[in-house]
ZAMARGU-4260 file (C-alpha; in steps of 0.2 Angstrom, whole numbers, plus 5000, padded with zeros to 4 digits):
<rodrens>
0) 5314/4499/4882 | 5298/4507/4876 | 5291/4524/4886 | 5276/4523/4897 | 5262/4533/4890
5) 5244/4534/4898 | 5230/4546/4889 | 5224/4556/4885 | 5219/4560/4899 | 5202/4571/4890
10) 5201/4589/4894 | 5210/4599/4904 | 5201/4607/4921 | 5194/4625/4924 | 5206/4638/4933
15) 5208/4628/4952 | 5212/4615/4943 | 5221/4620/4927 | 5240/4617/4927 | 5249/4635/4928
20) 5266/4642/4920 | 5277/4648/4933 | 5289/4666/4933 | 5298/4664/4916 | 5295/4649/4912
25) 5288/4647/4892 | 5271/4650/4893 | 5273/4632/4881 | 5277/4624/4899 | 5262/4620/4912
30) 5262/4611/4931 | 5248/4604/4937 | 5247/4604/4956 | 5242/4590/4969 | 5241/4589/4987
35) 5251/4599/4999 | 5266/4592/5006 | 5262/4579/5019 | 5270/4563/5029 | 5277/4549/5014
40) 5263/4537/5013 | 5263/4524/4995 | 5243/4522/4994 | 5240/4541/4999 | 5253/4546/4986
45) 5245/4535/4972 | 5230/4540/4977 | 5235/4559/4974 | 5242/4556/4956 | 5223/4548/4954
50) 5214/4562/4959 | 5226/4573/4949 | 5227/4564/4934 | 5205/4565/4935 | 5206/4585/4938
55) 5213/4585/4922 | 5201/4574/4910 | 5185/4589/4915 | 5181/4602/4902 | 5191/4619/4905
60) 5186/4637/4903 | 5204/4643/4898 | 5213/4629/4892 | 5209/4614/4880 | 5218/4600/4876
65) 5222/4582/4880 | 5235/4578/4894 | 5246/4563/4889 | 5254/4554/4906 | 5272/4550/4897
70) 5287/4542/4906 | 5303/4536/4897 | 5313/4532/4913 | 5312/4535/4932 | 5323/4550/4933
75) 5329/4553/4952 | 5338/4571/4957 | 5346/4575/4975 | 5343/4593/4976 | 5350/4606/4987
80) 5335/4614/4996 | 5345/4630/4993 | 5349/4626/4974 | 5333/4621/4967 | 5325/4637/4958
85) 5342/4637/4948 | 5340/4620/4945 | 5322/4618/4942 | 5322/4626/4923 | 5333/4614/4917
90) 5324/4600/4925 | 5307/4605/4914 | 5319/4605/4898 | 5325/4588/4902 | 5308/4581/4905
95) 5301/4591/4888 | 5316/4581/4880 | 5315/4564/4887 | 5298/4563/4898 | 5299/4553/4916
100) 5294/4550/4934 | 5303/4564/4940 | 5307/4561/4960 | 5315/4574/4967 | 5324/4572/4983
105) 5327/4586/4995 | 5335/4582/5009 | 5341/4598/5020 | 5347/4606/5037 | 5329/4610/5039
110) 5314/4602/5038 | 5305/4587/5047 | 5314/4572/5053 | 5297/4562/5044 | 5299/4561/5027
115) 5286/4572/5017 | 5281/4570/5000 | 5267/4579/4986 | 5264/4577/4969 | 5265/4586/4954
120) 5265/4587/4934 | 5276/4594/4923 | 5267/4598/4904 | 5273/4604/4888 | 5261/4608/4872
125) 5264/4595/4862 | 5266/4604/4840 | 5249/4594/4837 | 5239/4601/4850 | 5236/4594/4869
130) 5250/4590/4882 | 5264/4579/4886 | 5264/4575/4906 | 5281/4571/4918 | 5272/4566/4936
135) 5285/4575/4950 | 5285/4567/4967 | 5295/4579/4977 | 5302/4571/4993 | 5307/4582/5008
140) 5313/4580/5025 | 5331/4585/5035 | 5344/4573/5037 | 5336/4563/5050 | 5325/4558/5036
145) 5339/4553/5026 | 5340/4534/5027 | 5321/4531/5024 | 5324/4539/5003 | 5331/4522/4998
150) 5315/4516/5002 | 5305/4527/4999 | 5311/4528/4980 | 5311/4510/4976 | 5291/4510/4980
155) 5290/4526/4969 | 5300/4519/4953 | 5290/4514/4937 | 5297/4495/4937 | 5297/4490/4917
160) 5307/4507/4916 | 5328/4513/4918 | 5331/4523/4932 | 5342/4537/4930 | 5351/4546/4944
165) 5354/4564/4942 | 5368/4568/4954 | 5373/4585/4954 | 5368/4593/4970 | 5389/4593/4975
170) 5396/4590/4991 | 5400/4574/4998 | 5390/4561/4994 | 5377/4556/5006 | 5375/4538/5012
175) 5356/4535/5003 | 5364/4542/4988 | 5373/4528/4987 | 5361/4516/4989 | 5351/4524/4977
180) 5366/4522/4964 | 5369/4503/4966 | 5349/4502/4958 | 5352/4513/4946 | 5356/4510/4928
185) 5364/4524/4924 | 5371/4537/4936 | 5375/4555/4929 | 5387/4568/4939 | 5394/4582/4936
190) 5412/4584/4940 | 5410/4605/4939 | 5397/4604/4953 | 5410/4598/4964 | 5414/4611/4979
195) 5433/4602/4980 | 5446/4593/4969 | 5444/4577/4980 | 5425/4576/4976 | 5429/4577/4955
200) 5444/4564/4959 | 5431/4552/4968 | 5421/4554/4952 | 5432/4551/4940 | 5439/4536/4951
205) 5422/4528/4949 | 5423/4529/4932 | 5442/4523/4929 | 5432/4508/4941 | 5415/4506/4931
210) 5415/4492/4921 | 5398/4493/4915 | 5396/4512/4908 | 5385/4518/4923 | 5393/4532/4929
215) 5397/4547/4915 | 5404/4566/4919 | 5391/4579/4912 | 5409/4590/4913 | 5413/4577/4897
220) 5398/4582/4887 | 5401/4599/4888 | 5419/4599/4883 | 5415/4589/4867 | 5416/4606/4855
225) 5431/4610/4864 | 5437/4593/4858 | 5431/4596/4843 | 5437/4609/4837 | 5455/4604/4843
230) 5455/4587/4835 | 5448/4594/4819 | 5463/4609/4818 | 5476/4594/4818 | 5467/4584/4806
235) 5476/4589/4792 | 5491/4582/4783 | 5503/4596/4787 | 5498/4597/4805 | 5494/4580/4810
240) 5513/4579/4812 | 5516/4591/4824 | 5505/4580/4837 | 5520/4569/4843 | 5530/4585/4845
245) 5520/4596/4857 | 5530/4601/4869 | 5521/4616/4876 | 5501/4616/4883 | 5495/4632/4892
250) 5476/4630/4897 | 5467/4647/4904 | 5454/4646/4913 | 5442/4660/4923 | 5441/4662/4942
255) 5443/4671/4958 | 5459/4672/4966 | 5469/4658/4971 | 5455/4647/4968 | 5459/4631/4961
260) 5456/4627/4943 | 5439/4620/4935 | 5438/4602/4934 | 5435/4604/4917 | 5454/4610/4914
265) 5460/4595/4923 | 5449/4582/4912 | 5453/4591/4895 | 5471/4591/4901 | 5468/4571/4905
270) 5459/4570/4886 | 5475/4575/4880 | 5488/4566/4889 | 5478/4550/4888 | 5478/4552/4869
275) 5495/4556/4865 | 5503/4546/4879 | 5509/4559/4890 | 5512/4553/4906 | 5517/4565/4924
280) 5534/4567/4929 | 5536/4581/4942 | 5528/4597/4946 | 5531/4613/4942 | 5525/4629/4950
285) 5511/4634/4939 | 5508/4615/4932 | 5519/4600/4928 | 5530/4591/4915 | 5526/4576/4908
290) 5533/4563/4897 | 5529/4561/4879 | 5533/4545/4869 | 5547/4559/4859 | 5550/4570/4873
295) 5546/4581/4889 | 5529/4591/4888 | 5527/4606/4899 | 5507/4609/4905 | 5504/4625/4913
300) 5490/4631/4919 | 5485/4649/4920 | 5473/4660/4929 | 5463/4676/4919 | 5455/4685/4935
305) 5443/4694/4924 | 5436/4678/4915 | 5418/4669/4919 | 5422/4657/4936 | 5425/4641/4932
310) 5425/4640/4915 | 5439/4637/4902 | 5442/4650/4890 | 5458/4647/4880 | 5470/4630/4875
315) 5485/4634/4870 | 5499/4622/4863 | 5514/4624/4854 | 5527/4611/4846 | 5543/4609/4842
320) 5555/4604/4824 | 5553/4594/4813 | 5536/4602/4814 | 5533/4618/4822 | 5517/4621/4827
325) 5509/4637/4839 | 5491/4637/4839 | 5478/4643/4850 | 5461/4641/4852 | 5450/4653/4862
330) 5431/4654/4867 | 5420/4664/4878 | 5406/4657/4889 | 5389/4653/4878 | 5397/4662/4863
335) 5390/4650/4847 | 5410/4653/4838 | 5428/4652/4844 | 5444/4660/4838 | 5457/4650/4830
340) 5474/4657/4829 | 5489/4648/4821 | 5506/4657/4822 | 5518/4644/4814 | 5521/4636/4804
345) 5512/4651/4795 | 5501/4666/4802 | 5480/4663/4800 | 5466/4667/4811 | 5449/4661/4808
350) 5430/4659/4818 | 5425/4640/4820 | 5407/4634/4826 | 5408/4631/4844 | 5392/4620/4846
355) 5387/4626/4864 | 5377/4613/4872 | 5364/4617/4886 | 5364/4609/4903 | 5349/4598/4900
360) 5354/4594/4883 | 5368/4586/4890 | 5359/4578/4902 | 5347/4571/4888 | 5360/4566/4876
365) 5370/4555/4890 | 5353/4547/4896 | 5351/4541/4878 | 5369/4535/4876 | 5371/4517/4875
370) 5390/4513/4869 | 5403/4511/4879 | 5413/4528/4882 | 5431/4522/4882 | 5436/4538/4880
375) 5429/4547/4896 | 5437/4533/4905 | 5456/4535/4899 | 5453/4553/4900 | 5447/4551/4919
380) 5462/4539/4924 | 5475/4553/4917 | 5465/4568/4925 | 5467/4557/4941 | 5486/4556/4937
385) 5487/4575/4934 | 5475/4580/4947 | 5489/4573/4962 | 5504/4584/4953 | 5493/4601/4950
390) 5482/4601/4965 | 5484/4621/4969 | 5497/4624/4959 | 5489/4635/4947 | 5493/4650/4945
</rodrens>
């Protein structure tokens, strides 16, 4: 569907007006303020972006450039009151990426039981001189103001456009998230956000139920280079053997003690199952066996209490005759290679490319996906098999 673009919008305005960079943020990135905050009305909202819009067509002192209105989808994030400022940087990446009506929803323990919205603009220099414009509606309100969002959102959505709903504020999911979910064309979570196992199991049930490629894990995207690299160090003729004859898969990940293991561990080891045909048998104390088309597969999961919280830092898998195999790869948070070790059949250890993705690039990446993910899916139904045999059993 073709973007929505609306400019330029002339010159942009003189210092009350002029958009400004927050703390941090590249001083590439503007916002362009509207109102403050006030009861949800449509017109009064729409007349807002007006008047905002106009401040920026006048002739500016400091800055100079035209302002392009640009919107490629309606893009709608539930946000933590308490989580935004960690949130907000990679929400002005994904809008420099892929431009929308950004409507962020937060819905809180405190607040008003009216639903209170204001307006905003998210700009980024474009290389050719002038800006490129996201409009932000922020929504606020506590829950009380809960069930009038639905509403409130449909009015707000650019109709000739996809909607997008970036759920990833964790927790369980809130009744007008739901709603909000059944309009949407695509609906991204993120299965690490998740405070409990149960929450990433529901996730991954709605996939293993989607039959329309709606809902994706953003967990998936960022375990693509470890998937990578793992499919690449078998993909050799004198390794590609050893595949049916695994018999041994530690994965280590980082986090505090006795706290359960990423959900990231849990989907690569459902990657892995789904792939060779591993299927769970009985549990163990620090994982569980499984049963592999040539025999049983041992998959243990273990715990490095010094290691970066929720993350994964090591695979490690090992087979047995007619070809042994002991390999293992490891990588440390947002370092750009991994360590590949191979012990048998023969001693080597090398650095790989391990093609670190950003937050938002994920985001971006699933937003323009549009093939089916079969994958994901098989991968979710055995994480969902796994998840009922290694729930706190880690060690």
């Amino acid at each position: 569907m073709a973007p929505s673009v609306s400019g330029p919008g002339g010159q942009r305005g003189g210092p009350g007006d002029a958009p400004s960079a927050p703390g941090g943020a590249s001083p590439d990135f503007l916002k362009m303020g509207g109102a403050p905050s006030r009861p949800f009305d449509l017109a009064e909202l729409e007349k807002e972006l007006r008047a905002m819009w106009r401040s920026s067509s006048g002739a500016g002192e400091r800055h100079t450039g035209s302002v392009y209105r640009a919107a490629m989808s309606n893009l709608v994030v539930p946000v933590d009151p308490e989580r935004h400022a960690r949130l907000a940087p990679v929400l002005i990446e994904v809008t420099r990426r892929h431009p929308s009506r950004l409507l962020l929803v937060e819905i809180g323990p405190h607040g008003s039981a009216e639903l209170h919205a204001e307006v905003a603009a998210l700009c980024h220099l474009r290389p050719a001189g002038g800006y490129i414009c996201s409009e932000q509606i922020i929504l606020r309100g506590d829950a009380e103001a809960g069930p009038l969002v639905p509403s409130a959102v449909s009015a707000l959505l650019v109709g000739n456009l996809p909607t997008v709903l970036l759920d990833i504020h964790g927790g369980a999911p809130a009744p007008w998230t739901a709603e909000i979910a059944d309009q949407a064309e695509i609906v991204l979570a993120d299965s690490s956000e998740c405070w409990t196992p149960e929450e990433a199991a529901r996730l991954w049930a709605a996939i293993d139920a989607d039959q329309d490629d709606r809902v994706r894990d953003l967990a998936w995207a960022r375990l693509a280079p470890w998937r990578e690299i793992i499919a690449e160090a078998f993909d050799t003729t004198h390794l590609a053997g050893a595949l049916r004859h695994v018999r041994e898969v530690a994965l280590e990940y980082g986090s505090a003690a006795n706290g359960p293991a990423p959900s990231c561990v849990h989907l690569l080891a459902g990657w892995l199952a789904s792939r060779l045909e591993w299927s769970p048998v009985r549990r163990e104390r620090d994982g569980v066996v499984l049963q592999g088309p040539d025999g049983p597969v041992r998959l243990r999961l273990t715990r490095d209490p010094e290691g970066v919280e929720g993350t994964l830092h090591r695979i490690h898998l090992r087979s047995g005759s007619p070809h042994p195999l002991d390999i293992q790869v490891t990588h440390r948070p947002r370092h750009r290679s991994a360590t590949v070790e191979v012990s048998a059949p023969s001693a080597q250890s090398l650095e790989v490319p391990f093609h670190y993705r950003e937050f938002a690039e994920c985001v971006v990446t699933e937003i323009h996906r549009h093939e089916p993910n079969p994958q994901l899916r098989d991968a979710a139904r055995a994480a969902l098999a796994l998840l009922s045999h290694l729930e706190d059993r880690a060690a």
